[in-house]
C-alpha positions in Angstrom: 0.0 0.0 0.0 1.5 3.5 -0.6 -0.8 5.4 1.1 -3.2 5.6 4.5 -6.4 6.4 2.5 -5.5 4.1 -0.4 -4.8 1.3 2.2 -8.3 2.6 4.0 -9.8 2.0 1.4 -8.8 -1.4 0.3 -9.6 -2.4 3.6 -13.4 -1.5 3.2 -13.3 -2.6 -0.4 -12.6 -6.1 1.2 -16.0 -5.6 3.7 -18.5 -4.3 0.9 -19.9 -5.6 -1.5 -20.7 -1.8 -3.4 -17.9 -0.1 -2.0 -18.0 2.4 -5.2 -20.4 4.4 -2.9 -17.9 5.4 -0.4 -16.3 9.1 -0.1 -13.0 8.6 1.7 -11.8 12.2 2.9 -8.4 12.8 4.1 -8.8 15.9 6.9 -5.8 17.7 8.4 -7.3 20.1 10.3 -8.1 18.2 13.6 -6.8 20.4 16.9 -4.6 18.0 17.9 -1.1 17.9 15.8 -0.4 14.8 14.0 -3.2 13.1 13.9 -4.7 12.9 10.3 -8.7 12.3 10.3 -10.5 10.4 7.6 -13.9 11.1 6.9 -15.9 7.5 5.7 -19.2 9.2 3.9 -21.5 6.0 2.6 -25.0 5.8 2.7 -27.2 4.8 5.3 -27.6 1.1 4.3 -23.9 0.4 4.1 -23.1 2.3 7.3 -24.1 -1.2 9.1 -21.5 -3.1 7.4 -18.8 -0.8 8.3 -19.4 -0.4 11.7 -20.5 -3.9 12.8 -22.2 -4.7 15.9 -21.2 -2.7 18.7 -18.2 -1.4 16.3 -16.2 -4.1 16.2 -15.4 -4.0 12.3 -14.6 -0.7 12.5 -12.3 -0.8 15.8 -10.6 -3.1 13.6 -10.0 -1.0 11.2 -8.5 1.7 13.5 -6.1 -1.6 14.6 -5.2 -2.5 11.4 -4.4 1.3 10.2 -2.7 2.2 13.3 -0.1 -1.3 12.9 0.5 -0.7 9.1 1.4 3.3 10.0 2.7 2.7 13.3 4.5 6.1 13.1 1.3 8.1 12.2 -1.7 8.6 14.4 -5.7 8.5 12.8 -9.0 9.4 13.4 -11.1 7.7 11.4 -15.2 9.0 11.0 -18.0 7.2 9.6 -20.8 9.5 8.4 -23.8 9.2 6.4 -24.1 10.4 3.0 -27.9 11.4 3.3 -27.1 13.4 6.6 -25.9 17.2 5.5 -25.2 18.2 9.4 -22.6 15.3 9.1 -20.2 16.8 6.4 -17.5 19.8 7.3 
């Protein structure tokens, strides 16, 4: 993988089956230095698949990015597409 957000989304590409509906922004401007936030905009009915039940598939996610960039720090987001409150 060359990239965080390339290897983020190759991870969820694995999970969904219709993963050409994801957004997958890359945000530096969290107030905390050094820690990069990615935004996850799907729509409602994939939402399910990327959180899991009580979040385990996408504290897993956070697990996987944080080993493969152990020198970077992430926050990652999942928001719905339908919601317009949810997007900066």
């Amino acid at each position: 993988m060359n990239s965080p957000q390339k290897t983020l989304f190759y991870l969820l590409d694995a999970i969904l089956e219709n993963s050409k509906k994801l957004t997958i922004k890359k945000t530096n401007d969290t107030p905390i230095p050094g820690i990069t936030t990615f935004e996850i905009i799907a729509p409602s009915e994939l939402l399910g698949q990327i959180i899991g039940k009580e979040g385990k598939i996408i504290k897993s996610i956070r697990t996987l990015m944080t080993s493969s960039y152990p020198q970077q720090k992430f926050n990652i987001q999942v928001k719905d597409e339908t919601d317009p409150s949810s997007h900066t």
